[in-house]
N, C-alpha and C positions, 0 to 999 in steps of 0.2 A: 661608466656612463653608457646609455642604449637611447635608444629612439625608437618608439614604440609605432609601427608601420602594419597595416593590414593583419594585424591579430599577432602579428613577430615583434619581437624585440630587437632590435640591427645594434650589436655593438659598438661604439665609438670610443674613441681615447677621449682625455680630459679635455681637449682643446674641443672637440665633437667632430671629430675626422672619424672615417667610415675605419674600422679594423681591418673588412674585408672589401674590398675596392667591388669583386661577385656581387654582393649585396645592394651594389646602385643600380637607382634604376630611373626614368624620368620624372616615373610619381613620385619618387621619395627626393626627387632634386627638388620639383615642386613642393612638398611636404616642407622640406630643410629652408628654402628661400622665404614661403610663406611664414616660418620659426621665429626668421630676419625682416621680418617685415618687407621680403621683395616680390613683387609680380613679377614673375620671369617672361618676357615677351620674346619679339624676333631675333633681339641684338645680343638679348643675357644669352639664349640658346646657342646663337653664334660664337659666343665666347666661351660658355660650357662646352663644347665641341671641339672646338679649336683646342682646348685646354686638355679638351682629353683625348683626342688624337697625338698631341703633342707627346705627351705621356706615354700612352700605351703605345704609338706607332713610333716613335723616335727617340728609343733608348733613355725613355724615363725624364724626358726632359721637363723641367716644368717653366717656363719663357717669366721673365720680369715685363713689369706693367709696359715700356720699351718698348719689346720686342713683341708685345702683346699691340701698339698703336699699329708697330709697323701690317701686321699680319691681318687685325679689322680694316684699314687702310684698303689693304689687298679686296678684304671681299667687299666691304662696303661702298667700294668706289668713291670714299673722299677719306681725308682724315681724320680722325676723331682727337681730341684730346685730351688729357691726360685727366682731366675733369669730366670728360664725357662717360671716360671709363668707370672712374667712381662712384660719378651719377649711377651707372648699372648696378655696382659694387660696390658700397662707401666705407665697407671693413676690409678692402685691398683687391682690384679684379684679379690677381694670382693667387693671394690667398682666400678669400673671402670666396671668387669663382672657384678656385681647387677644390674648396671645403664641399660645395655645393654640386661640384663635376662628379662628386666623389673620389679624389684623389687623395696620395698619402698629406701629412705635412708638410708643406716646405720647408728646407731648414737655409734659408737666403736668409741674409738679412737685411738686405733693401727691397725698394720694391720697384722701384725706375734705376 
């Protein structure tokens, strides 16, 4: 499976996860959200970041929806919950954000 991006072809697996993580990039987060019918605004960015910080700077971690409340909490100065996050996300803000962060799979199998 590939995703056809600026005259390239970006490999994905069958799930449509990036093969090579190098290959993300804002546009093509945009490109992939808009796929899924998302406008990605200030909040979805916050969570792609977070997601992928999480990732790349802290030993590959990838956080459940959870620990995903707790850490929006943090920046957004109130709570979100667990519906608000969906609202962003409604195919899973770990999964559905990962796909979009450009991250591997998760292989969890919850998501709270």
């Amino acid at each position: 499976m590939a995703i056809d991006f600026n005259g390239k072809s970006i490999e994905t697996t069958a799930s449509g996860y990036l093969v090579n993580m190098e290959d993300w990039s804002e546009d093509l987060a945009t490109q992939v959200a808009a796929a899924e019918n998302i406008t990605l605004g200030e909040r979805h960015w916050d969570l792609i970041n977070y997601l992928r910080d999480e990732y790349i700077n802290n030993n590959q971690t990838q956080p459940n929806t959870r620990t995903i409340i707790k850490a929006m909490s943090d920046k957004w100065g109130d709570k979100p919950s667990q519906k608000d996050l969906y609202d962003l996300f409604p195919g899973d803000p770990s999964k559905q954000g990962g796909r979009i962060a450009g991250l591997p799979e998760s292989r969890r199998k919850g998501g709270y």
